[in-house]
C-alpha positions in Angstrom: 7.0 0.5 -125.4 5.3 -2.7 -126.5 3.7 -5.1 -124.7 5.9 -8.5 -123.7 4.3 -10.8 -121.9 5.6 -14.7 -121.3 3.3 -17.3 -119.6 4.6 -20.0 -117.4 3.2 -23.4 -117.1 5.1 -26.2 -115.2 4.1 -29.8 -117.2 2.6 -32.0 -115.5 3.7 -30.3 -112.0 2.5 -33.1 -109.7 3.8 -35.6 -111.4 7.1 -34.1 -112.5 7.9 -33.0 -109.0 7.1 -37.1 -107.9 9.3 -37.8 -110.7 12.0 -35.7 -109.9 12.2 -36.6 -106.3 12.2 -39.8 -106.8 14.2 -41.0 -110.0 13.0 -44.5 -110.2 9.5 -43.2 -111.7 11.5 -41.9 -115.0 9.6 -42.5 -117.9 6.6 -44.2 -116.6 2.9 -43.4 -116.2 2.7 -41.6 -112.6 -0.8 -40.6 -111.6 -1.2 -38.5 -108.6 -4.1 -39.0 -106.7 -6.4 -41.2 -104.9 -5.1 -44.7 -105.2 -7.6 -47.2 -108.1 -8.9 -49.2 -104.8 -10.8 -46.0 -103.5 -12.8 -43.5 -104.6 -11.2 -40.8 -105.9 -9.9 -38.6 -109.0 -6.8 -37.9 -110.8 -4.4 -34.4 -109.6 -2.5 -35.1 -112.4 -0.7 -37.4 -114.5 2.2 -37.7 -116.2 2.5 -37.0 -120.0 3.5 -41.0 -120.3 0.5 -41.5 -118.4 -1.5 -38.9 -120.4 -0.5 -41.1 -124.1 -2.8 -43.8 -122.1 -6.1 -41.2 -121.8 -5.6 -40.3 -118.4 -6.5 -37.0 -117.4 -7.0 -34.5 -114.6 -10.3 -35.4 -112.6 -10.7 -38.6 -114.1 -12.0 -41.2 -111.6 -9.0 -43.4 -110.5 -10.5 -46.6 -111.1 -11.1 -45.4 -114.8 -7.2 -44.2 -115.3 -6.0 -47.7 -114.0 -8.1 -49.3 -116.2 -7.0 -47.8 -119.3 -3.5 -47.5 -117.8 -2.9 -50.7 -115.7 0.8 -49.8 -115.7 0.5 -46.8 -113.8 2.3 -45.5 -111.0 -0.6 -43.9 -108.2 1.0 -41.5 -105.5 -0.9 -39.7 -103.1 -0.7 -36.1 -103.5 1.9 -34.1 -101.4 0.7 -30.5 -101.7 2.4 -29.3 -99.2 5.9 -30.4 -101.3 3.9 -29.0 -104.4 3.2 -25.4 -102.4 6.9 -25.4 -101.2 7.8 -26.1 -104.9 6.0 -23.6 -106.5 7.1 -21.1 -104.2 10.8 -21.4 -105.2 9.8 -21.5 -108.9 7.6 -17.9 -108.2 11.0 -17.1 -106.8 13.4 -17.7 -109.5 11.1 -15.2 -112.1 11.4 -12.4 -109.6 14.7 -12.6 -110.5 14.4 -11.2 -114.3 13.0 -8.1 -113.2 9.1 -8.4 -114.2 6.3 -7.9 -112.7 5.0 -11.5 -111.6 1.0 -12.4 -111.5 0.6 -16.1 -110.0 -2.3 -17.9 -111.2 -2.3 -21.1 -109.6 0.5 -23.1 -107.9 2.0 -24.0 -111.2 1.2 -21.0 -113.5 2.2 -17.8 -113.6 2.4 -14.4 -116.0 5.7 -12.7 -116.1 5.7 -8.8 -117.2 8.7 -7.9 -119.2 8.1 -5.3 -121.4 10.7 -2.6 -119.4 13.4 -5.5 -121.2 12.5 -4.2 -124.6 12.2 -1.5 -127.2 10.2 -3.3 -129.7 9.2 -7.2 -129.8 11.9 -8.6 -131.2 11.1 -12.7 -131.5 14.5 -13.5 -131.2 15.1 -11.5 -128.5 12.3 -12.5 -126.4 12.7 -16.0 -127.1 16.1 -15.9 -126.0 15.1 -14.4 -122.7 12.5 -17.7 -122.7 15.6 -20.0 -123.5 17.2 -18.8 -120.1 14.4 -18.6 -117.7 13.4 -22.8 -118.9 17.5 -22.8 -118.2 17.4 -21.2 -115.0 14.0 -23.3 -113.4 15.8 -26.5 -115.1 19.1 -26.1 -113.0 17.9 -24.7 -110.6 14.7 -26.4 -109.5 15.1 -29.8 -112.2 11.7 -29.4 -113.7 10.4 -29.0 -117.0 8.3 -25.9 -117.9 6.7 -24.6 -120.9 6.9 -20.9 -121.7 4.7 -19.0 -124.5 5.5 -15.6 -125.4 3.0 -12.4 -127.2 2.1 -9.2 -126.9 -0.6 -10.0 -124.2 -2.0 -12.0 -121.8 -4.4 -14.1 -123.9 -1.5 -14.6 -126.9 1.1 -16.1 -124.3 -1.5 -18.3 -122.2 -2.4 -19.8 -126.3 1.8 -19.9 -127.1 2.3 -21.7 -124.0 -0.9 -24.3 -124.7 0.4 -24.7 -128.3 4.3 -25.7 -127.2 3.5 -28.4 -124.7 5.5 -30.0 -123.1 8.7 -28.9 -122.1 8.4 -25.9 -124.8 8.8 -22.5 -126.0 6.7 -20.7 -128.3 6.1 -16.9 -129.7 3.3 -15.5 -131.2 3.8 -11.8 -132.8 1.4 -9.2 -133.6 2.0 -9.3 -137.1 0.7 -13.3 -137.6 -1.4 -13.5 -134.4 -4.6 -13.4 -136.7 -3.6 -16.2 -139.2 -2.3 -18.3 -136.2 -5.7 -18.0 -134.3 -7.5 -18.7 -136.9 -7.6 -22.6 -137.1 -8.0 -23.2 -132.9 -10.8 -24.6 -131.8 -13.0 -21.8 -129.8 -12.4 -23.1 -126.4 -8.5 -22.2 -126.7 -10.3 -18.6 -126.0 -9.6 -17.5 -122.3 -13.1 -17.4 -121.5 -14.9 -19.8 -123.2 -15.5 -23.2 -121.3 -17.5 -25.7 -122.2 -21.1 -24.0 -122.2 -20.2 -21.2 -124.2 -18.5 -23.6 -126.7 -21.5 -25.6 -127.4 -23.5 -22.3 -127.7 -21.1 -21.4 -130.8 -20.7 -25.0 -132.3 -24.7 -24.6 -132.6 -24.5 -21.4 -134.3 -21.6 -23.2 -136.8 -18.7 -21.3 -135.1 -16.1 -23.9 -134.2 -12.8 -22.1 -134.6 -11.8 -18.8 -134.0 -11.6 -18.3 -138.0 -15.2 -18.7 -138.0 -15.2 -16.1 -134.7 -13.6 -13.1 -137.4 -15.4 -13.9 -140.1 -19.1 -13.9 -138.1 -21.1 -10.7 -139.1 -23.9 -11.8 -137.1 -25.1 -10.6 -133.5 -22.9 -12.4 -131.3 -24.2 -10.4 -128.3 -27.6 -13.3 -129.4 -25.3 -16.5 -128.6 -22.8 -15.2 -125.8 -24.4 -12.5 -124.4 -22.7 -9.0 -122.7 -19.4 -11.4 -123.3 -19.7 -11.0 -127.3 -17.8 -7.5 -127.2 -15.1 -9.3 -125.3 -15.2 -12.2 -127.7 -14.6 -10.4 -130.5 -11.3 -8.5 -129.5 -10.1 -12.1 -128.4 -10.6 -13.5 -131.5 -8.8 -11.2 -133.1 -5.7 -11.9 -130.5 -6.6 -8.3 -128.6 -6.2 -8.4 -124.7 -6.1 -5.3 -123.0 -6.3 -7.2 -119.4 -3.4 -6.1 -117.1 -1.3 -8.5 -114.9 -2.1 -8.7 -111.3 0.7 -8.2 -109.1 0.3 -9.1 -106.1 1.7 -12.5 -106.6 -0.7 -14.9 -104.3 -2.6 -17.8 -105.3 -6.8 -16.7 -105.2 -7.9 -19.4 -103.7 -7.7 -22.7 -101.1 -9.6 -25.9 -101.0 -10.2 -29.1 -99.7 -12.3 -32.3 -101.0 -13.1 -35.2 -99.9 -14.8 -38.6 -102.1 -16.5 -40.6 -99.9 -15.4 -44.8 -100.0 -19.9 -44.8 -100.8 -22.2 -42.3 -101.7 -24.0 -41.4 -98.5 -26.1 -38.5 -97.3 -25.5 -39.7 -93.8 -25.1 -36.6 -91.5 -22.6 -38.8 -88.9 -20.0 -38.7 -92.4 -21.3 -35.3 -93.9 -20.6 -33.4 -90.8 -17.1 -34.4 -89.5 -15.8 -34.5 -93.5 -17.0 -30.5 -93.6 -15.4 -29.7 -90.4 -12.6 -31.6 -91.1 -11.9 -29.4 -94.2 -13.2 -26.3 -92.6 -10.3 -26.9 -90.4 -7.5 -27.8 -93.1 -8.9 -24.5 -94.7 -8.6 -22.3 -91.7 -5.0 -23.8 -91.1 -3.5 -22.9 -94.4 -5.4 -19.1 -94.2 -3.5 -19.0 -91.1 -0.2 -20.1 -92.5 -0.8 -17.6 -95.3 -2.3 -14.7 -92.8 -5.3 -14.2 -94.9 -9.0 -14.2 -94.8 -11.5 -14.9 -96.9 -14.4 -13.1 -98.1 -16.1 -16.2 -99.9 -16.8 -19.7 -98.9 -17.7 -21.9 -101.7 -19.2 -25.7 -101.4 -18.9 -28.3 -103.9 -21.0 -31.1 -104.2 -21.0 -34.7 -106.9 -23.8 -36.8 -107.0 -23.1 -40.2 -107.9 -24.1 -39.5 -111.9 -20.8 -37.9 -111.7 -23.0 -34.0 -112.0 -20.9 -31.8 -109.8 -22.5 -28.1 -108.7 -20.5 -25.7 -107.2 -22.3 -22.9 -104.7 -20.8 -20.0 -102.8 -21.6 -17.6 -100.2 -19.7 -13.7 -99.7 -19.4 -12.0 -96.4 -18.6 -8.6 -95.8 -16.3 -9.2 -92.7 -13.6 -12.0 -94.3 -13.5 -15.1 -92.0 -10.4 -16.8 -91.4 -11.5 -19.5 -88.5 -12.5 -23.1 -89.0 -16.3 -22.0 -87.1 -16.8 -19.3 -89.4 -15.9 -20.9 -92.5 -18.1 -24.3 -91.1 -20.8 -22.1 -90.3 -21.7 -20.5 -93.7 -20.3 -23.3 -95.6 -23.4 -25.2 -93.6 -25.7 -22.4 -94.3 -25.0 -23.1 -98.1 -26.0 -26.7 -98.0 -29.1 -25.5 -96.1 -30.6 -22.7 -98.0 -29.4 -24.7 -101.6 -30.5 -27.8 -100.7 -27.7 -29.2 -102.6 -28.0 -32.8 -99.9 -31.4 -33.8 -101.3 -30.0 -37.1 -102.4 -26.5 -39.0 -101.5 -23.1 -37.3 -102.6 -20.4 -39.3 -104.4 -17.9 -35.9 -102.9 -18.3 -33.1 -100.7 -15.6 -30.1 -101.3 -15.1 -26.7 -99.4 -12.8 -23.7 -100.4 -12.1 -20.2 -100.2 -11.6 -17.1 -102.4 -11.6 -13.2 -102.4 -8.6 -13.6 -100.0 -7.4 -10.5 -98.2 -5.3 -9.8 -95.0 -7.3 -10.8 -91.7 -8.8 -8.8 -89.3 -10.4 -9.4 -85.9 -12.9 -11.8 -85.6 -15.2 -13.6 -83.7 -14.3 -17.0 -83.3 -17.0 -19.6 -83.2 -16.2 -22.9 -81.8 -16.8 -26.5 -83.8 
């Protein structure tokens, strides 16, 4: 039985959701975020805002700047969470196993649905889940279809917006070939550069390479390899939940004032220990982010072997981070506070804030 494996991504989610629940904002530039008199970055933006430059995490002040004709809304994410739970909903319905990635992607496991990977076939099943999520839920979504995981994440990239697109074994190769190297799952920004250096800038130049990659990439060359060559032997995870929950906050001026520091951290130790609670999970990793006001953002974490799930807990080791990393040893632009490695709670000690 061959692989078939479709990835989901809902365009412009935010945005499209603030557009569809509110039809006046058809066709123009909505930005979701914080509003251009504050600081604060873009959520997400529209793809009439996005023909302007504006992007995700873009400071707000920049993206009404280049787009003075924008629309800002602050985020609703408890509308977005609702959202994208009704959307998870709607692919259980085909019969695959479901792996959500965030609140507006997801993997969708349908290889049971077919004896060999027929495009037309598969792209036909794409046709009607787009249908389904359009009447049903009024969004747009864009759907990419391949053998595995890393094929359909690239089909999905490559048929934005609103689209549908199939990538078969038999021209996976040829079709890789002339990406960029960052359109490998895996490869951010870092590892880009470290290739660009070497002269590899597309994943052409990836198959070709007969040098030691293992020199440029490290224990990840192995991986890179079979990835370049559009093989992906990663299996879905089922068990359907988003990995992770955070909160951020950018302060109004950059300050390293403990009177703001403190309450902000608590604030979002709370809104973190809410949602576990609505969610009835723990969390075995607290993670702190930090932006200095250069813009340089660091990101540091901590893992306990007892998951927390109360606002003390999570407070105390997320202060426990700043401490031992020293990451307040000048004023921060934002402070942010999350939680991963989330698993069902347990019995714990409660500490008071």
């Amino acid at each position: 039985m061959p692989r078939v494996i479709f990835h989901l991504d809902m365009d412009a989610f935010y945005a499209s959701v603030e557009q569809r629940d509110n039809p006046s904002l058809w066709g123009r530039p909505v930005i979701v975020g914080s509003p251009p008199d504050k600081r604060g970055v873009v959520s997400a933006a529209s793809y009439e805002a996005r023909k302007f430059g504006v992007r995700s995490a873009m400071p707000s002040r920049t993206a009404h700047r280049i787009c003075p004709a924008g629309v800002f809304i602050r985020p609703r994410m408890d509308a977005y969470r609702t959202e994208s739970h009704a959307i998870m909903g709607l692919l259980t319905k085909f019969g695959g196993a479901v792996e959500q990635v965030s609140v507006d992607e997801a993997y969708l496991d349908m290889s049971h649905r077919f004896a060999a990977f027929d495009p037309e076939a598969v792209m036909a099943l794409g046709r009607e889940i787009k249908g389904l999520i359009r009447s049903e839920r009024r969004l747009p979504a864009s759907i990419g279809i391949g053998g595995n995981k890393l094929l359909a994440k690239i089909a999905s990239d490559h048929g934005k917006p609103d689209g549908l697109f199939c990538i078969t074994e038999e021209e996976k190769v040829a079709f890789l070939r002339p990406l960029q190297t960052s359109a490998i799952h895996g490869v951010g920004k870092v590892t880009a550069e470290a290739l660009a250096k070497a002269g590899l800038l597309t994943i052409g130049d990836l198959q070709d390479y007969r040098g030691e990659l293992r020199a440029l990439v490290g224990s990840y060359a192995p991986i890179l390899r079979r990835y370049a060559m559009g093989e992906d032997d990663r299996a879905l995870e089922y068990d359907g939940e988003v990995k992770s929950v955070s909160a951020e906050e950018t302060f109004e001026r950059d300050t390293d004032d403990r009177r703001v520091l403190v309450p902000a951290l608590k604030d979002q130790a709370r809104e973190l220990a809410e949602k576990l609670g609505k969610e009835r999970l723990a969390a075995r990793t607290v993670q702190i982010k930090v932006r200095y006001s250069d813009f340089k953002t660091l990101t540091r974490q901590a893992s306990v072997e007892d998951p927390v799930e109360s606002a003390g807990d999570i407070y105390a080791i997320a202060c426990s981070i700043l401490r031992r990393k020293r990451l307040v040893d000048r004023p921060l632009r934002l402070l942010g506070l999350g939680v991963s490695g989330l698993v069902p709670p347990s019995t714990q000690m409660v500490l008071p804030l």
